[in-house]
C-alpha positions in Angstrom: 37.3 -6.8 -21.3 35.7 -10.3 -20.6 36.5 -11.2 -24.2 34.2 -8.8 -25.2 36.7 -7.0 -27.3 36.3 -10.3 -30.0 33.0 -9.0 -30.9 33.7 -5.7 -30.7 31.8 -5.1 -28.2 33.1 -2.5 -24.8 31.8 -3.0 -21.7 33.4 -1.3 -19.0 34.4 -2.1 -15.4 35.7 0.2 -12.9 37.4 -2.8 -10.4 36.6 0.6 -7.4 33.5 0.1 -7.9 33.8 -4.1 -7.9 35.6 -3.3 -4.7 32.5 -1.1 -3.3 30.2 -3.9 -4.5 32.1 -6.8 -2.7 31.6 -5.0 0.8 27.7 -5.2 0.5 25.7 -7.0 2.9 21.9 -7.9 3.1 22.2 -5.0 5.3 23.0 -2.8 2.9 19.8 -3.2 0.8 16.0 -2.6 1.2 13.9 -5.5 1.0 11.4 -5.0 -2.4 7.9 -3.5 -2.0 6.3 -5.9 -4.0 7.3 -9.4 -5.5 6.1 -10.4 -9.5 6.2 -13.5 -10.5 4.7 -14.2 -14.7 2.2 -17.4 -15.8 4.0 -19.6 -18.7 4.3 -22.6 -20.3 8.0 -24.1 -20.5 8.5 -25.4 -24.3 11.9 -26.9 -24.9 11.7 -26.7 -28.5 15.4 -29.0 -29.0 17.6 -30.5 -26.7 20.2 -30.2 -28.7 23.4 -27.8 -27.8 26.6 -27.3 -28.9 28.1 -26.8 -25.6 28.4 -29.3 -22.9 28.8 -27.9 -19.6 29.3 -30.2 -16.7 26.3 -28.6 -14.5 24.1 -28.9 -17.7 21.4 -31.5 -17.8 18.7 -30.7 -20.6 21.4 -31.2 -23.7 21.5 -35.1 -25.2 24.0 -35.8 -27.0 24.1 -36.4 -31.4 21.6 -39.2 -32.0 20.1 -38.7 -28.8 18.9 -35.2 -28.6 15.0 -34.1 -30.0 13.2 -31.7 -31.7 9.9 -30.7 -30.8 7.2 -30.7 -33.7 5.3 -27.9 -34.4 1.8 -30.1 -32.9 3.1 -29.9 -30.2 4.3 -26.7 -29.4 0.6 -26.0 -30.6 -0.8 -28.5 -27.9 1.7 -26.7 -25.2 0.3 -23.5 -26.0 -3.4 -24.1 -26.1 -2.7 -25.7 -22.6 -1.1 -22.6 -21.5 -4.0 -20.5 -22.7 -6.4 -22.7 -21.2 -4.5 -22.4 -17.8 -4.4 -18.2 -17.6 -0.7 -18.7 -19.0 0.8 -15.3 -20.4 4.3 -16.7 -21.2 5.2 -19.1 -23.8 8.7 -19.7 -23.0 11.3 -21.5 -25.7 14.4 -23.0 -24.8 17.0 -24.5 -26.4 21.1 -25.2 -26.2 23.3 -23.0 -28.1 22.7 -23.5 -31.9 23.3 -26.7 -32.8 26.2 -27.8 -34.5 27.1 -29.7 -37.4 27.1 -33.0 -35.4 23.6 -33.0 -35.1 22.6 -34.3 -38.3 19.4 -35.4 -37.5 18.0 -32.6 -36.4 18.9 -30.3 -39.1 17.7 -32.7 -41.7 14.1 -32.9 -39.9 14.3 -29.1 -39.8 15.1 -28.8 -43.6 12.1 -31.7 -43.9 10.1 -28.9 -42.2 11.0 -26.0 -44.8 13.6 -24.8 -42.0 17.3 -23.9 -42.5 18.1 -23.0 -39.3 17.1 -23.5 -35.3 15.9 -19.8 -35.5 14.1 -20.2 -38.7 12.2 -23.1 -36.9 12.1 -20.8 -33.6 10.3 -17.5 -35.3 7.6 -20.6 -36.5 7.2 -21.9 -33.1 7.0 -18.3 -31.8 4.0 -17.6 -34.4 2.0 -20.6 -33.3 2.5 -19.0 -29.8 1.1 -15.6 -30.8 -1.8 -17.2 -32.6 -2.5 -19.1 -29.2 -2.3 -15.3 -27.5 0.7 -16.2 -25.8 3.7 -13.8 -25.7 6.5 -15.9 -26.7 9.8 -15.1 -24.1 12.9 -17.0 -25.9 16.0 -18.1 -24.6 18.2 -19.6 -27.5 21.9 -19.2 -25.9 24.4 -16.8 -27.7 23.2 -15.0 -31.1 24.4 -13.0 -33.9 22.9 -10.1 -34.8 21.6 -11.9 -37.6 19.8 -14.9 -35.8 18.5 -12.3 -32.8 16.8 -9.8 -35.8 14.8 -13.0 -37.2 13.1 -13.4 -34.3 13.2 -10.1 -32.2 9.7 -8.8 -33.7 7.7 -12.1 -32.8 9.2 -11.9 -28.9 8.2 -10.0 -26.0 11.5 -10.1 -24.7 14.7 -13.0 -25.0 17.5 -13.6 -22.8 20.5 -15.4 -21.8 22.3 -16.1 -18.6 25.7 -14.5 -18.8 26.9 -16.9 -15.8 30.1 -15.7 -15.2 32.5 -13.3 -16.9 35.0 -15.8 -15.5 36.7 -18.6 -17.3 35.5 -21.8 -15.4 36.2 -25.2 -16.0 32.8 -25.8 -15.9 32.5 -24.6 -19.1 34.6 -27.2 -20.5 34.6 -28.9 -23.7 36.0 -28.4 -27.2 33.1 -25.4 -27.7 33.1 -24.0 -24.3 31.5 -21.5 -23.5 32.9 -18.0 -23.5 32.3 -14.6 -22.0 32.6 -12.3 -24.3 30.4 -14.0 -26.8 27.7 -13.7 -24.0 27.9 -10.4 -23.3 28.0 -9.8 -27.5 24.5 -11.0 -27.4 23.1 -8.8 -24.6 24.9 -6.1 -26.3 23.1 -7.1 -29.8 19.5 -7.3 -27.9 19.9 -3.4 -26.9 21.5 -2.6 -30.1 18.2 -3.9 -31.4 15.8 -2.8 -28.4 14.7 -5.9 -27.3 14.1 -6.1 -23.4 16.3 -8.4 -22.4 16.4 -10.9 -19.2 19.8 -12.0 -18.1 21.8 -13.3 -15.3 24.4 -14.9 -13.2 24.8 -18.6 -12.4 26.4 -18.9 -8.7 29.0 -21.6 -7.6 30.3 -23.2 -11.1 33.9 -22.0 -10.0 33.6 -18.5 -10.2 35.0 -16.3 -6.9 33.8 -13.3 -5.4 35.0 -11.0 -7.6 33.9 -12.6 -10.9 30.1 -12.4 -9.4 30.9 -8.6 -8.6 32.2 -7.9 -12.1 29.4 -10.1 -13.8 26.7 -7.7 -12.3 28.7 -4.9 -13.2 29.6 -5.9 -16.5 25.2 -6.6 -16.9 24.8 -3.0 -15.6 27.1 -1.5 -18.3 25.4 -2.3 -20.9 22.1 -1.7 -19.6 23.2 1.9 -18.8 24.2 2.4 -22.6 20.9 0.7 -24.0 18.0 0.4 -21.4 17.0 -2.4 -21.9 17.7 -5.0 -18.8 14.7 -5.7 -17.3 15.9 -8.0 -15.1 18.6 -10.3 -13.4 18.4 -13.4 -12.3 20.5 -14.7 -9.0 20.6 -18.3 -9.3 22.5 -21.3 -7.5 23.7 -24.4 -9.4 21.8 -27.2 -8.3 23.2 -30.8 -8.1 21.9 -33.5 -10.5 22.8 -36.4 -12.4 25.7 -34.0 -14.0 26.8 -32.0 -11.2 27.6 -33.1 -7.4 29.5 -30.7 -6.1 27.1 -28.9 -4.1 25.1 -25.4 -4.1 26.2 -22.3 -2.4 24.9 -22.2 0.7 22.4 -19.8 2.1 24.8 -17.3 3.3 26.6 -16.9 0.0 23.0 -16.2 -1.8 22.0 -13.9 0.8 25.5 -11.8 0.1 25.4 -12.7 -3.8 21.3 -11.8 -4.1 22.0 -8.3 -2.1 25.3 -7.5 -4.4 23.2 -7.8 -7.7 20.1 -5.2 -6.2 22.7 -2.8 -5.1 24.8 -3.2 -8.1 21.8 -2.4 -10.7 19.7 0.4 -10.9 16.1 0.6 -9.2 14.3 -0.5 -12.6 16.0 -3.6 -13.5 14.3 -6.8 -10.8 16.5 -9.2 -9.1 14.9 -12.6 -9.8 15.1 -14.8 -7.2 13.7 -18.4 -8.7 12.0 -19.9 -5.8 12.0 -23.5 -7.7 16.2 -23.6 -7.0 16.9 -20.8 -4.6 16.0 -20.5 -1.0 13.8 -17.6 -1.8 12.0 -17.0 2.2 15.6 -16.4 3.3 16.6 -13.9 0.2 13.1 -11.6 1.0 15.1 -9.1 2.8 18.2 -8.9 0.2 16.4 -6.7 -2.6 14.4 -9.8 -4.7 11.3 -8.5 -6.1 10.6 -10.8 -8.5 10.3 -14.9 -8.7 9.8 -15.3 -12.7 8.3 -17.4 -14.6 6.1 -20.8 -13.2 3.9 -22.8 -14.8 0.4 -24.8 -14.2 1.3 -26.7 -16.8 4.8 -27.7 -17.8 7.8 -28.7 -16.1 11.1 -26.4 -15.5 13.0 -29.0 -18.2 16.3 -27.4 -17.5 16.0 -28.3 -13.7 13.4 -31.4 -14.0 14.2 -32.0 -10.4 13.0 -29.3 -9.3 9.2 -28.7 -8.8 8.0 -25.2 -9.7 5.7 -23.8 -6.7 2.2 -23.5 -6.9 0.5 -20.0 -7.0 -0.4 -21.1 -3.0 3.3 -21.3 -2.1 4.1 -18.2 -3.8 0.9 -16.0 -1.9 2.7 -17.1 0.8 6.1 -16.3 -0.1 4.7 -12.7 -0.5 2.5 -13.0 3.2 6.0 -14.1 4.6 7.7 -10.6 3.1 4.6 -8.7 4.0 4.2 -7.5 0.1 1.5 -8.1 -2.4 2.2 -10.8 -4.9 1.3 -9.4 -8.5 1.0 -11.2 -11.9 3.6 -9.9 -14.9 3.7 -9.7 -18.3 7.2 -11.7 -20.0 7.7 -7.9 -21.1 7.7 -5.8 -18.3 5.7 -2.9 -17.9 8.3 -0.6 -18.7 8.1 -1.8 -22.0 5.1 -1.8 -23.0 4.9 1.6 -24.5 7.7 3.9 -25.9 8.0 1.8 -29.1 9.9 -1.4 -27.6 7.5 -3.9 -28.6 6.7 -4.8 -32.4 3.1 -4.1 -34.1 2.9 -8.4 -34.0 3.5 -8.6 -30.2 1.6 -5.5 -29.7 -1.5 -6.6 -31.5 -1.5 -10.4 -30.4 -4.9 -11.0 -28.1 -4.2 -12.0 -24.7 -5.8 -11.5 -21.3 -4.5 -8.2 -20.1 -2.3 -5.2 -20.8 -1.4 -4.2 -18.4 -2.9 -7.3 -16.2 -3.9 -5.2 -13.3 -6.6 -3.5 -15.8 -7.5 -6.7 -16.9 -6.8 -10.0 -15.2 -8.2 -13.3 -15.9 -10.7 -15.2 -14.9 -9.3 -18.7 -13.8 -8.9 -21.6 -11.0 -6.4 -23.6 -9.7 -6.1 -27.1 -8.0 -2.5 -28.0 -8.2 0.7 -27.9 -10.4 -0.8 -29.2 -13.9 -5.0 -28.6 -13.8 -6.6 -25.6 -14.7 -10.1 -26.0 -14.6 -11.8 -23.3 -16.5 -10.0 -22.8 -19.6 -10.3 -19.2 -20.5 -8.6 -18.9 -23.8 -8.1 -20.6 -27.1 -6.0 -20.4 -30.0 -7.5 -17.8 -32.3 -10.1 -18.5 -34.9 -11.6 -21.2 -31.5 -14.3 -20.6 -29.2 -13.8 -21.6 -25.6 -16.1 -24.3 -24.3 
């Protein structure tokens, strides 16, 4: 189903229940008793992608495209630490292809082989830092997910659609099935897993129904979804054909919480979404934001400050609380590995333990509280 099949992977869809789903309204669904958002820094550790979808921004092209060096994933992260961050969160297009010469040949300069080889580095420097990396590196084998599972809190990838849409278009499009292989391999391996659907890249009604339900399969068979993002394409230099309106999120964001079970959070990311009109449509959590860094997949679009999301919460009339990139759930029960599970940070869980910090605006943090380890603070 979905292409899913190729990989040898089953997920089943019963299209009653995609019926039952596609009659839900906000109505239907309880607004959330709390909303959680998490503290990171946003490290884009290569531009470079195989895939070029027509919505996409962040990729550049062969010649074009960059590769973060390992000083400065280090700076990133000691900024984070200084700022209260929990998160360090690594992005980078699907694994880059043999076009992009010279990236591979600075990773080889670097003692690398591969994006992942140079991603399970850049997730070290994080845990030194006390930083709990969160990576999202686009489709994986089983092979490229198992060299860096044990040095991650948790990875994801946006299914987007189980639908074939031009949007993915291109001589490597993307596809499906290969998608929903790599949330399959995360709970094949235990890894808590984020995930999600992209709204209004050509997809229909039923295609966002199935896409939730295909996410909920294969969480019911492994347990390990912790949550699903509900996000609209935004328009930029790539893309101007418009977002879905707010009535299409409203219906789309309260399909998704009734679709999942109680324990995996609809993310509602208040950077791109209209997030005070979604509080009564199940969202309970707003992700990740950062005093620090940008949101370099959507550089248009500011991230909130901790104010705006207080209020966000005071709107809803629910307390605003601080995550982990691993969610509690997780934390025990064997999930996480012995590195993520002995790396220093601020809290576990953060309501036992939460840091000390203040904050004037989207990029100062005044009283660092952390260093890397083997530092002192100032």
């Amino acid at each position: 189903m979905f292409g899913a099949n190729a990989y040898d992977v089953e997920v089943a869809v019963d299209e009653a229940d995609v019926e039952r789903l596609l009659s839900v309204r906000p109505r239907d669904v309880d607004p959330a008793p709390a909303l959680a958002y998490a503290r990171n820094v946003f490290i884009p550790l290569t531009t470079a992608c195989r895939y070029t979808c027509t919505y996409c921004t962040y990729y550049d092209p062969p010649g074009q495209a960059e590769l973060l060096a390992p000083e400065a994933v280090r700076e990133i992260c000691e900024r984070g630490a200084d700022a209260g961050c929990t998160e360090a969160l690594f992005t980078f297009g699907d694994d880059p292809d043999d076009r992009y010469h010279r990236i591979h040949d600075q990773l080889a300069a670097w003692g690398h082989d591969s994006i992942h080889s140079y991603l399970r580095a850049a997730c070290e420097i994080a845990l030194d830092c006390g930083l709990l990396p969160h990576s999202n590196p686009g489709d994986q084998t089983r092979d490229q997910m198992e060299l860096v599972a044990d040095v991650n809190a948790s990875i994801g990838v946006m299914l987007e659609t189980t639908a074939d849409v031009r949007a993915h278009t291109g001589g490597r499009r993307k596809e499906p099935g290969q998608r929903l292989n790599t949330i399959a391999t995360a709970g094949y391996l235990g890894v808590p897993f984020t995930t999600g659907i992209l709204v209004g890249i050509g997809e229909d009604w039923r295609d966002r129904a199935a896409s939730l339900l295909a996410i909920r399969s294969l969480h019911e068979r492994y347990g390990h979804v912790q949550e699903v993002i509900v996000q609209p394409v935004v328009e930029n230099d790539h893309w101007q054909r418009g977002s879905p309106d707010v009535e299409t999120m409203r219906r789309v964001t309260a399909m998704a919480r009734a679709a999942l079970p109680a324990e995996v959070s609809v993310q509602s990311p208040p950077n791109l979404a209209p997030v005070r009109k979604l509080l009564d449509c199940g969202v309970d959590d707003l992700g990740g934001v950062s005093p620090v860094t940008v949101d370099h997949v959507n550089p248009d679009y500011a991230w909130p400050e901790l104010r705006e999301l207080e209020e966000i919460a005071g709107v809803a009339g629910v307390p605003l609380d601080e995550r982990l990139p691993v969610h509690e759930r997780y934390l025990d029960d064997g999930w996480l590995s012995s590195r993520i599970e002995g790396t220093p940070r601020r809290s576990r869980p953060l309501a036992e333990s939460r840091p000390i910090w203040f904050f004037e605006g989207p990029t100062e943090a005044l009283i660092p509280v952390s260093r890397c380890v083997g530092r002192t603070s100032s």
